[in-house]
VMD Tcl script that draws the C-alpha trace (Angstrom):
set ca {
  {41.66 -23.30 -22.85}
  {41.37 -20.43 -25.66}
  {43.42 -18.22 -25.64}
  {42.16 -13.70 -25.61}
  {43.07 -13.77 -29.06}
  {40.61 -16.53 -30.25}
  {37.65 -15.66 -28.16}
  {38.06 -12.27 -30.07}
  {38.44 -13.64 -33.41}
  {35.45 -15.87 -32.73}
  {33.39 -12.83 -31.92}
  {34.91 -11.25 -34.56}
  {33.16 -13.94 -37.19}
  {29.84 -14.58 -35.44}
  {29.59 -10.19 -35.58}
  {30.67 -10.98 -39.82}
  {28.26 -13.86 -40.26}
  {25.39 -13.52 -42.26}
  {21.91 -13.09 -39.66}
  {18.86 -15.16 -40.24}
  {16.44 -12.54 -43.03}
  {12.65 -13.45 -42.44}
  {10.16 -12.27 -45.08}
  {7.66 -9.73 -45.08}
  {5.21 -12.30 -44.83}
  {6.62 -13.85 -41.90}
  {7.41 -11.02 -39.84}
  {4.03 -9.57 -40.28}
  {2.59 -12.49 -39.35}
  {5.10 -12.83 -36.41}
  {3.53 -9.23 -35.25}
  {0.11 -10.51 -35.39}
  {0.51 -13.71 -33.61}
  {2.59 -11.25 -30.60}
  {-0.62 -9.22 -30.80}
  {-3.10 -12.06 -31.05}
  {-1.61 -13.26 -27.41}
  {-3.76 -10.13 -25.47}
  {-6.79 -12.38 -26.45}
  {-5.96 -15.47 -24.68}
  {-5.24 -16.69 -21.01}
  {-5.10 -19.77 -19.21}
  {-8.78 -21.15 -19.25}
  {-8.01 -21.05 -23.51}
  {-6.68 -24.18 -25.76}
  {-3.95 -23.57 -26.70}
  {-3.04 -21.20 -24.04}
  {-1.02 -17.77 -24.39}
  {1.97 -20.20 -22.59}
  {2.00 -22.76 -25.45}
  {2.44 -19.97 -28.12}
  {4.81 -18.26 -26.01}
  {7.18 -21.27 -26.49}
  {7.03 -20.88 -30.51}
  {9.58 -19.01 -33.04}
  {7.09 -17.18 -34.63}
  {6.07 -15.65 -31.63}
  {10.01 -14.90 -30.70}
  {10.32 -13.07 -33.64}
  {7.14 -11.18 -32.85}
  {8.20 -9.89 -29.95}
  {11.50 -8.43 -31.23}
  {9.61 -6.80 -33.66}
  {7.36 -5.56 -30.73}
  {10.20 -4.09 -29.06}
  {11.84 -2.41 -32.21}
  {8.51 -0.74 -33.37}
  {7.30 0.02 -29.42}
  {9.81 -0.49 -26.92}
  {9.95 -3.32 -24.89}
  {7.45 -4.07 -22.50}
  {7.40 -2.13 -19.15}
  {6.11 -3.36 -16.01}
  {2.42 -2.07 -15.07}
  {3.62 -0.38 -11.83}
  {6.87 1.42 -14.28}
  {4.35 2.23 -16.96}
  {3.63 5.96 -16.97}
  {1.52 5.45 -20.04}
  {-0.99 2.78 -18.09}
  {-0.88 5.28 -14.96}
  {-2.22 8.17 -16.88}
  {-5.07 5.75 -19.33}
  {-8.62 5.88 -18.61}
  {-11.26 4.00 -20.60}
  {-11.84 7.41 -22.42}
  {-8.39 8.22 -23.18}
  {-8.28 4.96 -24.10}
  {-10.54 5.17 -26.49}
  {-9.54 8.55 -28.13}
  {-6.08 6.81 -28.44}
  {-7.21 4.36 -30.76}
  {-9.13 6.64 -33.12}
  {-6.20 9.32 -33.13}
  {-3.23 7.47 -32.41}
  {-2.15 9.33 -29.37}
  {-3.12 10.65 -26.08}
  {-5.54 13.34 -25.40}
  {-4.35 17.12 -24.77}
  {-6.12 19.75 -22.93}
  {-8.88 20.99 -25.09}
  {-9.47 17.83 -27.26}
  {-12.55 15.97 -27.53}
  {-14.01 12.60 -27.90}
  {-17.32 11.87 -29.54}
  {-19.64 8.78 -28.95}
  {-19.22 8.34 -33.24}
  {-15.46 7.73 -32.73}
  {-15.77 4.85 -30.57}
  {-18.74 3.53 -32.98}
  {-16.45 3.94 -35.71}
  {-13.30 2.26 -34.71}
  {-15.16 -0.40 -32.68}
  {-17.32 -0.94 -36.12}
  {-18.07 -4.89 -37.59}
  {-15.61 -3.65 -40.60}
  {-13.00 -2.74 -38.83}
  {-13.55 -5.69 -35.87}
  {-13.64 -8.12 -39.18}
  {-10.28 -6.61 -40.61}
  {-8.28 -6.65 -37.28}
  {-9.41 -10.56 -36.43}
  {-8.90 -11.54 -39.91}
  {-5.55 -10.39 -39.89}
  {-4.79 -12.34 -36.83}
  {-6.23 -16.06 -37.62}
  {-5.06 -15.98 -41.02}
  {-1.17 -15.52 -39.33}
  {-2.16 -18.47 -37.13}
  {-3.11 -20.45 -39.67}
  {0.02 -20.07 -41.63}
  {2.58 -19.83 -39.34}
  {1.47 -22.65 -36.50}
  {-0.60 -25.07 -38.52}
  {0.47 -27.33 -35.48}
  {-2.09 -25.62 -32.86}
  {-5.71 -24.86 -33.30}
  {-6.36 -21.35 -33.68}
  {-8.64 -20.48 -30.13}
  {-10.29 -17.31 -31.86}
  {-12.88 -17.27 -34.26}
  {-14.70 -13.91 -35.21}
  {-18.40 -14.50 -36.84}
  {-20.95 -11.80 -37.47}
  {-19.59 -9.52 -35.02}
  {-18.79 -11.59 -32.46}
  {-15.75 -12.88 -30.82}
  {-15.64 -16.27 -29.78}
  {-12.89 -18.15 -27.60}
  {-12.13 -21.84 -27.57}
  {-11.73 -23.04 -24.01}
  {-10.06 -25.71 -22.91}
  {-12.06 -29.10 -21.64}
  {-12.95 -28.85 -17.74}
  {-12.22 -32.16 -17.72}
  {-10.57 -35.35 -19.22}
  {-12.14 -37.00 -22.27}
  {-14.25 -33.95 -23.24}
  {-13.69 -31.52 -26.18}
  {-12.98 -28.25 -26.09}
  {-16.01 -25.72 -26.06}
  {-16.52 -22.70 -27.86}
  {-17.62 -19.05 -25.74}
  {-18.01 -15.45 -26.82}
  {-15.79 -12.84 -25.38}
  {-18.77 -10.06 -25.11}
  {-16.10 -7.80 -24.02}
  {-15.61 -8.04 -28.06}
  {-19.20 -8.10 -30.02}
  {-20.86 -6.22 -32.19}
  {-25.24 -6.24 -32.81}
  {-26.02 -3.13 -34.88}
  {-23.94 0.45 -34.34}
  {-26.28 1.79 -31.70}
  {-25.90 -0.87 -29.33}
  {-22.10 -0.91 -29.66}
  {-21.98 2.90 -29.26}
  {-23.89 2.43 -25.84}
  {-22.27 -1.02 -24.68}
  {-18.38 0.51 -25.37}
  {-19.55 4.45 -24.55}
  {-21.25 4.01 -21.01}
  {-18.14 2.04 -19.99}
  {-16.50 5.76 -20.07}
  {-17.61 6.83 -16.21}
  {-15.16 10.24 -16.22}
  {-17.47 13.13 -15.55}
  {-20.92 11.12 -15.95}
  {-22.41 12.18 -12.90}
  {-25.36 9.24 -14.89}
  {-24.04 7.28 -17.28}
  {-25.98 7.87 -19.94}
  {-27.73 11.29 -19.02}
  {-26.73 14.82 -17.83}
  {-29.61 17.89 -17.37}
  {-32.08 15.02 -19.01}
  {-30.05 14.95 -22.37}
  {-27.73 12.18 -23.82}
  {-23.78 12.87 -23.51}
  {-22.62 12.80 -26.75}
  {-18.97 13.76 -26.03}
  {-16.81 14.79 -23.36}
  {-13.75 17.04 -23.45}
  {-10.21 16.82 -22.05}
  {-9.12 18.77 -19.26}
  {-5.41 17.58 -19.33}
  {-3.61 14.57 -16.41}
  {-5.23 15.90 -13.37}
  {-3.94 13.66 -10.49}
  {-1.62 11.56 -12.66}
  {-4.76 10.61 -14.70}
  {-6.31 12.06 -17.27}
  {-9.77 14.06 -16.78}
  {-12.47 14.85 -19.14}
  {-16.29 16.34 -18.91}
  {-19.03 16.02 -20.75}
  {-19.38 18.24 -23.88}
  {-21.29 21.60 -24.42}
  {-24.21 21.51 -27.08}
  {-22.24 24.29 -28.90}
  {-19.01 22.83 -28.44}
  {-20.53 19.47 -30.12}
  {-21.65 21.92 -32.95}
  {-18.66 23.06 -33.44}
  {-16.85 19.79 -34.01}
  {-15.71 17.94 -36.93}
  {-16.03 14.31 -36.74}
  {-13.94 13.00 -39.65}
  {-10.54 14.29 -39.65}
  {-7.75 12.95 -37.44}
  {-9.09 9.18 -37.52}
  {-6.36 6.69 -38.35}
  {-6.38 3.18 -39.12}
  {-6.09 1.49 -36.15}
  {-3.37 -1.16 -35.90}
  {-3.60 -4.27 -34.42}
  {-0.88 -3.38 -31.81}
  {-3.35 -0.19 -31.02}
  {-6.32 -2.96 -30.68}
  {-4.00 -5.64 -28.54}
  {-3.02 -2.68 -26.42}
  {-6.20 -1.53 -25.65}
  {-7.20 -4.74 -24.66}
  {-4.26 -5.05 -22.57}
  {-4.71 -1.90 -20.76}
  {-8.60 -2.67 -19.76}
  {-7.50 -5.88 -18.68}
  {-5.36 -4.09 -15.99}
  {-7.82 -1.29 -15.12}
  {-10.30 -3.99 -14.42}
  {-8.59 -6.83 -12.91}
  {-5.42 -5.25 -10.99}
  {-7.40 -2.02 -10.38}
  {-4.35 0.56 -11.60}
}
mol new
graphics top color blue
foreach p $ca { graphics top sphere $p radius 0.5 }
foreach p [lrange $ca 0 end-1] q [lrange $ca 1 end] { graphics top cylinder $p $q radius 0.2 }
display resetview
């Protein structure tokens, strides 16, 4: 048996020993492949649980959790409590949540949801597949503007299939300002008209019953806006956890 002493000078070297270094290459792509995972499911080949089981995807994750945090259950998740598809969306353009006061134009969501940006964000993704697990068929594949999955067969001796996610697509920039802007239903008494006009915008009011609340802007208030500044880059952590929280609006109903 070792002795107090040992067990402490064992410690002692494994604290002193040099830790595995990864390069940038490989951790970004570690990221992306952690990321990529919002995509999949079950019904997908290879599923999220076979790239779950890979090193690359270890490493993504404690990179997720040094950037983000780790991950907090949906019912602990103050974050998901207060989302709504708008705030949502303004999140991804700005980088943060809404405040009282700010406001969220139909352009915004055209812009960050655009083919170029769509193109950049899935690119990013399969190429890290392709480098880092050569092993397993990527299941995403992103052509003109659309997102397809590869499914696995439904049953034995038949190949996998290819369908599009139309959750993800893209057709020309008015359609995708309608399909992603009438999915916004706070204060759209119709979703696409108020008083016989379009709703271009809507405004924050602030977390109004632990969610937040907006209404649809003023002519004069749309006026007054200025479309361009503020917009960031979105990441693809921003884009994975967007996805992630409409998957639990819509399926678990928080």
């Amino acid at each position: 048996m070792r002795t107090l002493k040992g067990r402490i000078e064992e410690l002692e070297r494994l604290e002193l020993s040099p830790r595995p270094r990864f390069s940038r290459q490989f951790d970004d792509d570690a990221l992306a492949i952690y990321n990529c995972t919002t995509y999949l499911n079950a019904r997908m080949e290879p599923s999220y649980h076979e790239v779950e089981a890979t090193a690359i995807y270890a490493r993504g994750r404690e990179l997720r959790d040094k950037l983000y945090g780790p991950v907090i259950p949906a019912h602990l998740n103050e974050h998901l409590k207060r989302y709504t598809r708008a705030s949502g969306e303004f999140e991804l353009a700005f980088g943060r949540e809404p405040r009282q006061g700010d406001m969220l134009h139909c352009r915004h969501v055209a812009m960050m949801h655009s083919p170029e940006n769509l193109s950049i964000h899935f690119a990013r993704l399969i190429g890290a597949w392709e480098r880092q697990l050569p092993q397993l068929t990527c299941p995403l594949r992103f052509e003109g503007g659309r997102l397809f999955r590869r499914l696995r067969p439904e049953m034995r001796g038949e190949e996998a299939k290819w369908e599009e996610d139309h959750g993800i697509s893209w057709v020309e920039r008015w359609c995708v300002m309608v399909e992603r802007w009438c999915i916004i239903p706070e204060g759209f008494t119709n979703p696409r008209f108020v008083d016989s006009g379009p709703i271009l915008g809507v405004v924050f009011l602030g977390v109004i019953g632990a969610r937040h609340q907006c209404r649809p802007a003023t002519l004069e208030e749309l006026q007054q806006m200025c479309l361009e500044p503020g917009i960031k880059a979105a990441t693809d952590f921003m884009f994975a956890n967007q996805r992630f929280c409409e998957l639990m609006v819509e399926v678990m109903g928080i």
